[in-house]
N, CA, C and O atoms as a Tripos MOL2 file, in Angstrom:
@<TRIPOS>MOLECULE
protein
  268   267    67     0     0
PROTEIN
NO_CHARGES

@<TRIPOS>ATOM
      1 N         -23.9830  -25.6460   17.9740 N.3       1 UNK1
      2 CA        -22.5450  -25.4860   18.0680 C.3       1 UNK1
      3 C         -21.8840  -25.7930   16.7270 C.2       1 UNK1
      4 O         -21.0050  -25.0640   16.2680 O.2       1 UNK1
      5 N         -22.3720  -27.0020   16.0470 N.am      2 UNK2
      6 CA        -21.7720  -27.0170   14.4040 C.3       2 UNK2
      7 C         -21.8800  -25.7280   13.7400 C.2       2 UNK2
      8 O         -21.0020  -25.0760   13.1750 O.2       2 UNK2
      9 N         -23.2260  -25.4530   13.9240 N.am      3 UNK3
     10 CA        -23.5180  -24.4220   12.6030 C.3       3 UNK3
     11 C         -22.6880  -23.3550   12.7800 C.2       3 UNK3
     12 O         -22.0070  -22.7100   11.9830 O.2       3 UNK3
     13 N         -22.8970  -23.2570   14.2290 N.am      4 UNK4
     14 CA        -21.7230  -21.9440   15.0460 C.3       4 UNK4
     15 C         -20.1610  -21.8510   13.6900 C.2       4 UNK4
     16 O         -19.7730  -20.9320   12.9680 O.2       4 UNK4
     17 N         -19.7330  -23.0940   13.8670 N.am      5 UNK5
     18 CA        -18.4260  -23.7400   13.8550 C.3       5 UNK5
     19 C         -18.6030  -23.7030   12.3820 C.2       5 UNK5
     20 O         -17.7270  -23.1340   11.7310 O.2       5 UNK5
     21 N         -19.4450  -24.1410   11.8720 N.am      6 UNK6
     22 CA        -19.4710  -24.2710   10.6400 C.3       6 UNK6
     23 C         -19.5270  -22.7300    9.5180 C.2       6 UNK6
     24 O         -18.9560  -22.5800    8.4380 O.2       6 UNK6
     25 N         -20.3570  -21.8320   10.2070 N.am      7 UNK7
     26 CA        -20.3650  -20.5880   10.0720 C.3       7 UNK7
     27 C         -18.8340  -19.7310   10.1560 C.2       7 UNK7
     28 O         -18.3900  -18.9790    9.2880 O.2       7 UNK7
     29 N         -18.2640  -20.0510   11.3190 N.am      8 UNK8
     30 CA        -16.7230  -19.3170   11.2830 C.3       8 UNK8
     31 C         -16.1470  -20.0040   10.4570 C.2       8 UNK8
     32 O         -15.5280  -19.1570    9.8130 O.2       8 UNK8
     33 N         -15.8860  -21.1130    9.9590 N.am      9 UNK9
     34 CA        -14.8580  -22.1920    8.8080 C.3       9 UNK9
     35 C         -15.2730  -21.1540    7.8080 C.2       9 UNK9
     36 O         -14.3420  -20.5860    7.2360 O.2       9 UNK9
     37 N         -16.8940  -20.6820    7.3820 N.am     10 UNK10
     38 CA        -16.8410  -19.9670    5.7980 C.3      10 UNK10
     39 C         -16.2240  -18.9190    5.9710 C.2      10 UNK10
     40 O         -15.4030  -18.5230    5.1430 O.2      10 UNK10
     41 N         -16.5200  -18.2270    7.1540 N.am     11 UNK11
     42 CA        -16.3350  -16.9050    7.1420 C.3      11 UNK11
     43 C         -14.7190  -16.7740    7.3350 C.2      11 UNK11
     44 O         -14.0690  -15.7630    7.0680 O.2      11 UNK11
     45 N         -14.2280  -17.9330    7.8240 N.am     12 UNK12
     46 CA        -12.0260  -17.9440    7.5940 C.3      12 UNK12
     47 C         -12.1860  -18.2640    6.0390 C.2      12 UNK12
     48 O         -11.3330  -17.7810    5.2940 O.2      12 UNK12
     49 N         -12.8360  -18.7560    5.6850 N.am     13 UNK13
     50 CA        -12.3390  -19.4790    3.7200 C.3      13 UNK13
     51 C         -12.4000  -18.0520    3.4410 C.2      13 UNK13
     52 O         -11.3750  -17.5280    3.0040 O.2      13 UNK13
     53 N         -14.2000  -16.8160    3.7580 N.am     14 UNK14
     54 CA        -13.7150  -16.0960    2.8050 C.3      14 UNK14
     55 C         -12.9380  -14.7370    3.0160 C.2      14 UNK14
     56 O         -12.9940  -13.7650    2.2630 O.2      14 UNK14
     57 N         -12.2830  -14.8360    4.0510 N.am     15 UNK15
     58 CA        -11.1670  -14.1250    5.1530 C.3      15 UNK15
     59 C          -9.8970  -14.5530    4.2880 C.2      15 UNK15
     60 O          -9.0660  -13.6680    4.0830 O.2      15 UNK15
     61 N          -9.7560  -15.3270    3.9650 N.am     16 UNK16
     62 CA         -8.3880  -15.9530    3.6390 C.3      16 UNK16
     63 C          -8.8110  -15.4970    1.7340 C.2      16 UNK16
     64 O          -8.1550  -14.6770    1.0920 O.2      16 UNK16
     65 N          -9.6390  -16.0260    1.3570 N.am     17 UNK17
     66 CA         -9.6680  -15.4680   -0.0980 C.3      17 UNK17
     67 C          -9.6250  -14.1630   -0.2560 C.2      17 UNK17
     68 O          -9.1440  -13.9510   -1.3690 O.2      17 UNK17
     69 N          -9.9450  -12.9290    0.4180 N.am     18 UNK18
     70 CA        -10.1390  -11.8620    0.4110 C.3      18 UNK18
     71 C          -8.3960  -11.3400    0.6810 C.2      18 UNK18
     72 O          -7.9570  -10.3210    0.1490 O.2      18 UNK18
     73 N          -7.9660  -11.7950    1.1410 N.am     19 UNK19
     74 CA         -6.3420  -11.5220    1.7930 C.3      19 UNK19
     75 C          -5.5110  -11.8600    0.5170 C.2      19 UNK19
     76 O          -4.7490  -11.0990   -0.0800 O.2      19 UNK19
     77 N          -5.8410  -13.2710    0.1960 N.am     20 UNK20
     78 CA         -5.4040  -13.6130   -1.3040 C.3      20 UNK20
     79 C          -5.2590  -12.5620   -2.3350 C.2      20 UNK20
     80 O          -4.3200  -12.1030   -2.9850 O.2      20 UNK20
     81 N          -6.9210  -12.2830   -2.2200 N.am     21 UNK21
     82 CA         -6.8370  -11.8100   -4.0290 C.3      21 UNK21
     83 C          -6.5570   -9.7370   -3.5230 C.2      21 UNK21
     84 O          -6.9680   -8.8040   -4.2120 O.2      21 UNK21
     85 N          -5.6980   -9.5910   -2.0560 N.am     22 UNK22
     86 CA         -5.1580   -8.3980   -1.9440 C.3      22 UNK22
     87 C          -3.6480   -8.5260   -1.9900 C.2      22 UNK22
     88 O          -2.8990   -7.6650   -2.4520 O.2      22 UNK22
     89 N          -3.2070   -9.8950   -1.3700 N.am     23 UNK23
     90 CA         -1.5420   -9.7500   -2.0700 C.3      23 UNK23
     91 C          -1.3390  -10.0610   -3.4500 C.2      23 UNK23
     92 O          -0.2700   -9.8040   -4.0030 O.2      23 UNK23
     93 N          -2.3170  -10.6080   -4.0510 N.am     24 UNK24
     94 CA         -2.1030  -10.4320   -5.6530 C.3      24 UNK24
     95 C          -1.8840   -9.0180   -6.0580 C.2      24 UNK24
     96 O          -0.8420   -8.5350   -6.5010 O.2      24 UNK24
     97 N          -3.0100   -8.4340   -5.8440 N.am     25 UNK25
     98 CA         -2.7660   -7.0770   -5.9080 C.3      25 UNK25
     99 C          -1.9610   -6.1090   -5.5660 C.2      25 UNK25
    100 O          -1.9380   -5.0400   -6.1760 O.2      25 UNK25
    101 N          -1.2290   -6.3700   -4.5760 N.am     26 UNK26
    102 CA         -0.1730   -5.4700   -3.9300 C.3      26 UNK26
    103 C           1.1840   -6.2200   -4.6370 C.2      26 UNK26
    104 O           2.2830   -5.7920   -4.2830 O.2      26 UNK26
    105 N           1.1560   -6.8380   -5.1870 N.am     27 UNK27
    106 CA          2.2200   -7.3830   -6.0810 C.3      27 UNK27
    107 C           2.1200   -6.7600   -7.5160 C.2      27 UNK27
    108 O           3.0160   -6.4040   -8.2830 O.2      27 UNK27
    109 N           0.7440   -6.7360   -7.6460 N.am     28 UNK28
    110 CA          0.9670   -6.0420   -9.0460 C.3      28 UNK28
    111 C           1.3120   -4.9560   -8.7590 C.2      28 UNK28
    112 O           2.1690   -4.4320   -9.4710 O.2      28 UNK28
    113 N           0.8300   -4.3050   -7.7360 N.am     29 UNK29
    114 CA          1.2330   -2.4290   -7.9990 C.3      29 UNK29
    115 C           2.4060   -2.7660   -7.9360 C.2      29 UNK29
    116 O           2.9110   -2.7010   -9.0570 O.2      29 UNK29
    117 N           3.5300   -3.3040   -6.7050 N.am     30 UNK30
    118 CA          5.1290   -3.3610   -6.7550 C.3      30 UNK30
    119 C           5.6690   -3.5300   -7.9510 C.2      30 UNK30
    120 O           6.6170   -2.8030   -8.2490 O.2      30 UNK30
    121 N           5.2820   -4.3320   -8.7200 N.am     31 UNK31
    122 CA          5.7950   -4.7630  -10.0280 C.3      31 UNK31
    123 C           5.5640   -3.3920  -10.8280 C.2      31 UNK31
    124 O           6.5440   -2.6510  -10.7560 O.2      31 UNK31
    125 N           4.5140   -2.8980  -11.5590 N.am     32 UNK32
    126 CA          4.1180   -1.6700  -11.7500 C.3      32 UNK32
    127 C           5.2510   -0.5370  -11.3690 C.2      32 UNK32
    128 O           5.9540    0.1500  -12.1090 O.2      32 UNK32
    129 N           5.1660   -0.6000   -9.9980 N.am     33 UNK33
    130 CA          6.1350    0.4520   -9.4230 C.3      33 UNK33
    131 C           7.5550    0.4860   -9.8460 C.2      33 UNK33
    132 O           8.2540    1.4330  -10.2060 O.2      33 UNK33
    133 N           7.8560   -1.0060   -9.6910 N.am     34 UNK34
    134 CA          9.7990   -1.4600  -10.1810 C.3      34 UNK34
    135 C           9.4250   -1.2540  -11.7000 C.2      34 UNK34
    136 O          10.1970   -0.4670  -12.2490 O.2      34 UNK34
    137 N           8.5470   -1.7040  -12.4280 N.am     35 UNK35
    138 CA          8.8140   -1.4320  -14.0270 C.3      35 UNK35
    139 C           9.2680    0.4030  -14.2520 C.2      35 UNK35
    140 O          10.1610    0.9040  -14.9360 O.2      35 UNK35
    141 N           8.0770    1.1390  -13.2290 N.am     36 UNK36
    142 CA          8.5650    2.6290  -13.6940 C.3      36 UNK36
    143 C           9.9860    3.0250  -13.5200 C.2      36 UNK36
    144 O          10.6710    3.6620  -14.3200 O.2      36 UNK36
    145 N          10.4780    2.3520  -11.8540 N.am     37 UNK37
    146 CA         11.6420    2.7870  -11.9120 C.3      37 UNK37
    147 C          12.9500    2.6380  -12.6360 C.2      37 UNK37
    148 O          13.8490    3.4540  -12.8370 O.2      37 UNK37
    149 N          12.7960    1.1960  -13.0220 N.am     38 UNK38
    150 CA         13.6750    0.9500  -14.4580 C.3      38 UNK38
    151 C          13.4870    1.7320  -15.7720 C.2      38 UNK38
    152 O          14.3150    1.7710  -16.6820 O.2      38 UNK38
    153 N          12.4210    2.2800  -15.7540 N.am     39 UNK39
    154 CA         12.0890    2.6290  -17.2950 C.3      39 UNK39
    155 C          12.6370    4.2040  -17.0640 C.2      39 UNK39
    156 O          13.0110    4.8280  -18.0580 O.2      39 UNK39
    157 N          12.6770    4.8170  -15.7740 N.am     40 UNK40
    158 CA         12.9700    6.3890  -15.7350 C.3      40 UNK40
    159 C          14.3080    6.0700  -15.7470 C.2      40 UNK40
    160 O          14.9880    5.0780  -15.4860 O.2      40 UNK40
    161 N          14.5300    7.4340  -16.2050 N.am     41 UNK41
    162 CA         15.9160    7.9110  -17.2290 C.3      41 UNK41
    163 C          16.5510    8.3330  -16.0810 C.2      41 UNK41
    164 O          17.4880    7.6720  -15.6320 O.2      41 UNK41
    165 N          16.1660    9.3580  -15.5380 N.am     42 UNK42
    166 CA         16.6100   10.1380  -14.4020 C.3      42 UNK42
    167 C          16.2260    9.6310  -12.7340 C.2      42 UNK42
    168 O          16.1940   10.3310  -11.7220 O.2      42 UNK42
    169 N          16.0900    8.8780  -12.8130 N.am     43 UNK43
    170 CA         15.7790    8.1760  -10.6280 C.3      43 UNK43
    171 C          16.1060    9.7470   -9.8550 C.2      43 UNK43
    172 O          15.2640   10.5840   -9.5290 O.2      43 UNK43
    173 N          17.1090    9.7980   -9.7460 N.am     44 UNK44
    174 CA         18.0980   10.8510   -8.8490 C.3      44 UNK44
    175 C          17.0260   11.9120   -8.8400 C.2      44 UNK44
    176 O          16.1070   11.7710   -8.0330 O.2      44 UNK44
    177 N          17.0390   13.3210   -9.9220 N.am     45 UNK45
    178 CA         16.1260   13.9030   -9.8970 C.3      45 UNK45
    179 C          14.8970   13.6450   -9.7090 C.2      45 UNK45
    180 O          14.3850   14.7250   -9.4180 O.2      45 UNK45
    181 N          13.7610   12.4790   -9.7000 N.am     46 UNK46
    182 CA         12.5770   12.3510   -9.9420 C.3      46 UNK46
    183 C          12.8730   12.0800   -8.2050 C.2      46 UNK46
    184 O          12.2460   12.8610   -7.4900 O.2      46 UNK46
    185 N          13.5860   11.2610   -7.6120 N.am     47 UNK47
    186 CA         13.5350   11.0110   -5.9700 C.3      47 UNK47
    187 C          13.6290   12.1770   -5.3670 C.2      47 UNK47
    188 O          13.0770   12.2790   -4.2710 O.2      47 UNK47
    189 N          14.4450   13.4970   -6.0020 N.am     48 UNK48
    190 CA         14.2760   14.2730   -4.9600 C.3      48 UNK48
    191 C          13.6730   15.4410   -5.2870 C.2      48 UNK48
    192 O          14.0710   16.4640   -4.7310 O.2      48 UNK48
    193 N          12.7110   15.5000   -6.1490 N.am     49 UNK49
    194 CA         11.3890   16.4000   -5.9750 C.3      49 UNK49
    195 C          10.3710   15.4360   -5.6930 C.2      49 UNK49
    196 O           9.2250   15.7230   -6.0390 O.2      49 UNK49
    197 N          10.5880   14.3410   -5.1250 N.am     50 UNK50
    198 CA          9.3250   13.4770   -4.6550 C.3      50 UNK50
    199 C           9.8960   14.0710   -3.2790 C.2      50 UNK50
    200 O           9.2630   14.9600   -2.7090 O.2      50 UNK50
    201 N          10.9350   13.6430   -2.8200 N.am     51 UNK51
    202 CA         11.5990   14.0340   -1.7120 C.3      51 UNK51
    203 C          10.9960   15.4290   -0.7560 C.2      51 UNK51
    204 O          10.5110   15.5260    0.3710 O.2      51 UNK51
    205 N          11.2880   16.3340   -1.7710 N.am     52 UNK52
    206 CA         10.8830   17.7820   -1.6040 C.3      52 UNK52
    207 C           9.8820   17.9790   -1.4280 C.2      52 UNK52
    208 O           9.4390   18.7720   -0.5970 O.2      52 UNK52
    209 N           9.1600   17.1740   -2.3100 N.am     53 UNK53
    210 CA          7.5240   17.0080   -1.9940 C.3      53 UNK53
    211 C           6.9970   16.6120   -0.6020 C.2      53 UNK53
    212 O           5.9090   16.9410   -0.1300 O.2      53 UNK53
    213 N           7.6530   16.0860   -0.2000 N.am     54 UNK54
    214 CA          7.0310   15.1610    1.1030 C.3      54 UNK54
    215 C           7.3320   15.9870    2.2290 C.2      54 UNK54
    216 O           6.5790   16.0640    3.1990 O.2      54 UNK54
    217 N           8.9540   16.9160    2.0790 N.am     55 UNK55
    218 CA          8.8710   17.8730    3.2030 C.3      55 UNK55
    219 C           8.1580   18.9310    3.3370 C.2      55 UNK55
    220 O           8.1380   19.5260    4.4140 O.2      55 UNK55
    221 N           7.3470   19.4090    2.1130 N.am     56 UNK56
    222 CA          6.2680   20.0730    2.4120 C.3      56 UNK56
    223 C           5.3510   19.7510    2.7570 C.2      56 UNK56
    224 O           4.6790   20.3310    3.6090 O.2      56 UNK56
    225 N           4.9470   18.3010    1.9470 N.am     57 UNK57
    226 CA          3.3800   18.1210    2.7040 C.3      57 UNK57
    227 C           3.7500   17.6570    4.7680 C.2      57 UNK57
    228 O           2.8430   17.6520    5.6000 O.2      57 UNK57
    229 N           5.2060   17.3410    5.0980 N.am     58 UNK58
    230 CA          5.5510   17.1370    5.9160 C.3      58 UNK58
    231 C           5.2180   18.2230    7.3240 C.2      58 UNK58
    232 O           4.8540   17.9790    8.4740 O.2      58 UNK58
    233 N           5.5960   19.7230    6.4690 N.am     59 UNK59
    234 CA          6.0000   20.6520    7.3730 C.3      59 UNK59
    235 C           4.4350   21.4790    7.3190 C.2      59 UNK59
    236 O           4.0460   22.3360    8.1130 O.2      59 UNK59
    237 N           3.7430   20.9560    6.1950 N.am     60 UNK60
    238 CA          2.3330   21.4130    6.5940 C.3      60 UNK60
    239 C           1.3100   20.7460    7.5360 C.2      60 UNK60
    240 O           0.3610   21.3500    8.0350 O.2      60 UNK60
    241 N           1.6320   19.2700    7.7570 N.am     61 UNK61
    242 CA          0.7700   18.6410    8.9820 C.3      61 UNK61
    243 C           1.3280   19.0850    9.9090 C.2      61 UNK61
    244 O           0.3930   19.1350   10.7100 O.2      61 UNK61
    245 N           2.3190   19.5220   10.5120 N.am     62 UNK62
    246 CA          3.1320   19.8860   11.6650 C.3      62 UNK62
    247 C           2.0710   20.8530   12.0600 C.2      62 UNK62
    248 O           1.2590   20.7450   12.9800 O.2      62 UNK62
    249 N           2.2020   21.6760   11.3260 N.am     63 UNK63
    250 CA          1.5850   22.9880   11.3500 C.3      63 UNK63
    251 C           0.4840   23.5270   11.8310 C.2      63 UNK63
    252 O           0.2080   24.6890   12.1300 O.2      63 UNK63
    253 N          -0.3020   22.2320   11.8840 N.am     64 UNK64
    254 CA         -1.5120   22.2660   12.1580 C.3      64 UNK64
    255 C          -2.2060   21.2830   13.7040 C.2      64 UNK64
    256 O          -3.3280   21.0780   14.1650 O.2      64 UNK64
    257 N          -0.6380   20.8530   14.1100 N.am     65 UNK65
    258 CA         -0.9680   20.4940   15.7780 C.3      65 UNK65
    259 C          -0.4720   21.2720   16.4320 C.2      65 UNK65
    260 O           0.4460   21.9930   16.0410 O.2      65 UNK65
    261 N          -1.1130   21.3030   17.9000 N.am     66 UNK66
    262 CA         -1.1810   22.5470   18.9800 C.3      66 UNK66
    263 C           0.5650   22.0290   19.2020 C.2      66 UNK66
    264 O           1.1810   21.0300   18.8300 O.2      66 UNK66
    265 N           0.8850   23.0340   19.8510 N.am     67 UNK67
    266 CA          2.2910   22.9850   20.0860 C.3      67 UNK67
    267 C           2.0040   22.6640   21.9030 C.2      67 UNK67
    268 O           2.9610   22.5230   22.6650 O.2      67 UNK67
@<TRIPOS>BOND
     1     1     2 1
     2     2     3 1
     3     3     4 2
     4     3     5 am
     5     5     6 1
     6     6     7 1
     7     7     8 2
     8     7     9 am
     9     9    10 1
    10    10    11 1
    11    11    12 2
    12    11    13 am
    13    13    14 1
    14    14    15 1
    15    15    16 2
    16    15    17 am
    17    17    18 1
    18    18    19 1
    19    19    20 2
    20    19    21 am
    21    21    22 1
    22    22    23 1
    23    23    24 2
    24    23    25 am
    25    25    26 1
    26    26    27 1
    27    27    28 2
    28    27    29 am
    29    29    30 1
    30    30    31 1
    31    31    32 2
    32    31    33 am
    33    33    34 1
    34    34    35 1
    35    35    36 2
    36    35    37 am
    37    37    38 1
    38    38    39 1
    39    39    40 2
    40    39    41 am
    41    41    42 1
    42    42    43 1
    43    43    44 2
    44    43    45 am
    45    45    46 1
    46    46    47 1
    47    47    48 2
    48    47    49 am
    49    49    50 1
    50    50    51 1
    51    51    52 2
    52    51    53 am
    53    53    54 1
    54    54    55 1
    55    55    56 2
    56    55    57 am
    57    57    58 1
    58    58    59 1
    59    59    60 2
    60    59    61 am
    61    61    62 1
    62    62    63 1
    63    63    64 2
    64    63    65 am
    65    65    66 1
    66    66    67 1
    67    67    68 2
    68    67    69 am
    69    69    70 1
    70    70    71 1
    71    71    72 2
    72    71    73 am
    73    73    74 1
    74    74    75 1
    75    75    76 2
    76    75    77 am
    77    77    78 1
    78    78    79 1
    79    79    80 2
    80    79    81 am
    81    81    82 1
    82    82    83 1
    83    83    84 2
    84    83    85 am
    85    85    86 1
    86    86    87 1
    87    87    88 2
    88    87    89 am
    89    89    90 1
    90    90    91 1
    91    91    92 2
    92    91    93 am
    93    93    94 1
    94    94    95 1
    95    95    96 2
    96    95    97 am
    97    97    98 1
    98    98    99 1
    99    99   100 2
   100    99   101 am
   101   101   102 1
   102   102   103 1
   103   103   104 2
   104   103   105 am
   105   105   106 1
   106   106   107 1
   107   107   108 2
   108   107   109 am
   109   109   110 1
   110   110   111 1
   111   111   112 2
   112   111   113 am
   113   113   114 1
   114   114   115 1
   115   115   116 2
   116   115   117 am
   117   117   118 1
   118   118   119 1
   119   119   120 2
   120   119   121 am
   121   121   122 1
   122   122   123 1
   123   123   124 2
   124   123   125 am
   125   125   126 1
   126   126   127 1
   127   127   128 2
   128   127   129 am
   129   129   130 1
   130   130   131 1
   131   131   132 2
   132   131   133 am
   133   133   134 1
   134   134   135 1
   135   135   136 2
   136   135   137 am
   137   137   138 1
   138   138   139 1
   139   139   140 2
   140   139   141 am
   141   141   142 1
   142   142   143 1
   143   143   144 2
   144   143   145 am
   145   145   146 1
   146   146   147 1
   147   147   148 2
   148   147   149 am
   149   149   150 1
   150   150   151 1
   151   151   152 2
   152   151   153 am
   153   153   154 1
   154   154   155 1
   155   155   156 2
   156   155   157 am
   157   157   158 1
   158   158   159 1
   159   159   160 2
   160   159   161 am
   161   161   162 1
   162   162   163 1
   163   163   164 2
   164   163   165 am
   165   165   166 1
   166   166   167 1
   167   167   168 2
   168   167   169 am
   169   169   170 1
   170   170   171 1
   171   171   172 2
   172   171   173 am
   173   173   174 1
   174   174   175 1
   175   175   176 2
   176   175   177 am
   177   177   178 1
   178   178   179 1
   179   179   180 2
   180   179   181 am
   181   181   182 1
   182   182   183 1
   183   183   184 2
   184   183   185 am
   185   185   186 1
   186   186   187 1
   187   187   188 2
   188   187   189 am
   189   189   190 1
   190   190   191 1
   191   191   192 2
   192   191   193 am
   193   193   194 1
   194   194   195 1
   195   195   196 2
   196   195   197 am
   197   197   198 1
   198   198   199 1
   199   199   200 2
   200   199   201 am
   201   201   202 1
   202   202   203 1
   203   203   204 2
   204   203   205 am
   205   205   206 1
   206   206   207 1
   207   207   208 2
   208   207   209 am
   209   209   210 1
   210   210   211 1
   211   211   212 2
   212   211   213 am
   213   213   214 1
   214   214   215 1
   215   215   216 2
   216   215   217 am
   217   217   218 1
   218   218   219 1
   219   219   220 2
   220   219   221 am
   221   221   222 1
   222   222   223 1
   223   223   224 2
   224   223   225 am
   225   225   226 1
   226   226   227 1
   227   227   228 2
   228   227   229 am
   229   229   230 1
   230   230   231 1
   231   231   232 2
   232   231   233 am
   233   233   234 1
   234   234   235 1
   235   235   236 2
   236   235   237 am
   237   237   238 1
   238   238   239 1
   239   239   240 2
   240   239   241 am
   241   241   242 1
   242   242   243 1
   243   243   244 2
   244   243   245 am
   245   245   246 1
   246   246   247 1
   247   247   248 2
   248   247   249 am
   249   249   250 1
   250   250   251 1
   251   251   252 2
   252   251   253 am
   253   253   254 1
   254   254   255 1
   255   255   256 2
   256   255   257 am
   257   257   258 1
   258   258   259 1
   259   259   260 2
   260   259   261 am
   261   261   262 1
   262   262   263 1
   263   263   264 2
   264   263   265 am
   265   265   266 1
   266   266   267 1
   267   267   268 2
@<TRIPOS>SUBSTRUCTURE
     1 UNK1         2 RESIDUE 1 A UNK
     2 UNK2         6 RESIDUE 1 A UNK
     3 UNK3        10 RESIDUE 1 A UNK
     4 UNK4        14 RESIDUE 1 A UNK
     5 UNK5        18 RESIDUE 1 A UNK
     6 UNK6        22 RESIDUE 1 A UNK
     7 UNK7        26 RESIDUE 1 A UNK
     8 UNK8        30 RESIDUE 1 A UNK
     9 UNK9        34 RESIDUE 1 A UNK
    10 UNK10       38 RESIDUE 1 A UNK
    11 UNK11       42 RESIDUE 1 A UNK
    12 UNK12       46 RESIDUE 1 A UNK
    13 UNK13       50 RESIDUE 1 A UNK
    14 UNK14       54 RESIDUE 1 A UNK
    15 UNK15       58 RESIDUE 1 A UNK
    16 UNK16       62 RESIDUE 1 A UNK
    17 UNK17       66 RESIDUE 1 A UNK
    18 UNK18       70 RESIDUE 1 A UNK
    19 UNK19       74 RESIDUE 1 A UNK
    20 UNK20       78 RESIDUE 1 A UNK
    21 UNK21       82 RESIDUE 1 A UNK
    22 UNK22       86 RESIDUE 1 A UNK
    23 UNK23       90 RESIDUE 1 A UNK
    24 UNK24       94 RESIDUE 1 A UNK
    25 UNK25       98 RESIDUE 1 A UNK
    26 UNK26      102 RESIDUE 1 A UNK
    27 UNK27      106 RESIDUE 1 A UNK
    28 UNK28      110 RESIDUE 1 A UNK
    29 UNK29      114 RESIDUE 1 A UNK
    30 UNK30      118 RESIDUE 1 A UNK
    31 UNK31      122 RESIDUE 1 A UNK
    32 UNK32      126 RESIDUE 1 A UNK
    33 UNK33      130 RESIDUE 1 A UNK
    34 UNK34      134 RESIDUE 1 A UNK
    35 UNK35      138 RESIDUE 1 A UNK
    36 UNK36      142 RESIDUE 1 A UNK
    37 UNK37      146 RESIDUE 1 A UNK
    38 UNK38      150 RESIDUE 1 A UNK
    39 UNK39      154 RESIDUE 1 A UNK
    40 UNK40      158 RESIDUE 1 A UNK
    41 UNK41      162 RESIDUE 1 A UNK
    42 UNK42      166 RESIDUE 1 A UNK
    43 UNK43      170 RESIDUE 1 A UNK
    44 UNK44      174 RESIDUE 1 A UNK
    45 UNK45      178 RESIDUE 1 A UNK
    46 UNK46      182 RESIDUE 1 A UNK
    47 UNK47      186 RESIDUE 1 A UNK
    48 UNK48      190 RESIDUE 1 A UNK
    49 UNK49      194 RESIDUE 1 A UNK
    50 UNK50      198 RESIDUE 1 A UNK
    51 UNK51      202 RESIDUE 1 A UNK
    52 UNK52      206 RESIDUE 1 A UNK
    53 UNK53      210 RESIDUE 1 A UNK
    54 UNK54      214 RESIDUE 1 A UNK
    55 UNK55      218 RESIDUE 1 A UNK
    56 UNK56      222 RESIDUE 1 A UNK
    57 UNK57      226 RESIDUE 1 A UNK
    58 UNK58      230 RESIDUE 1 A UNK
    59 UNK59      234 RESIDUE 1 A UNK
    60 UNK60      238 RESIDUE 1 A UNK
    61 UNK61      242 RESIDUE 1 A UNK
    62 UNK62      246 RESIDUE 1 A UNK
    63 UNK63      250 RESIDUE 1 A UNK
    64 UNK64      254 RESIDUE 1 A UNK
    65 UNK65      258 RESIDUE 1 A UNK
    66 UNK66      262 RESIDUE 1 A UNK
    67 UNK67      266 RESIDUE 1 A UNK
């Protein structure tokens, strides 16, 4: 029953380190992400051919379930 017990304690340490060193990471991309958007000149235009973008790839998954 220890070892049991003792076995799940590592396997939460390396559950919990693994989670760690992924919100590090998902912080860097955000940061990454906010640096681009400060640094673009134009936001407005660049949002809405991302925009545009998405209603196509939008209206092409549609497309492809049975009605």
């Amino acid at each position: 029953a220890f070892r049991e017990l003792a076995d799940g304690e590592a396997r939460a340490a390396s559950l919990e380190q693994h989670l760690t060193d992924l919100e590090s990471r998902i912080e860097e991309l955000l940061a990454t992400v906010e640096q681009r958007d400060n640094v673009t000149s134009k936001p407005q235009g660049r949002s809405s051919e991302q925009s545009g973008e998405a209603s196509i790839e939008g209206s092409q998954d549609h497309s492809n379930q049975p009605r």
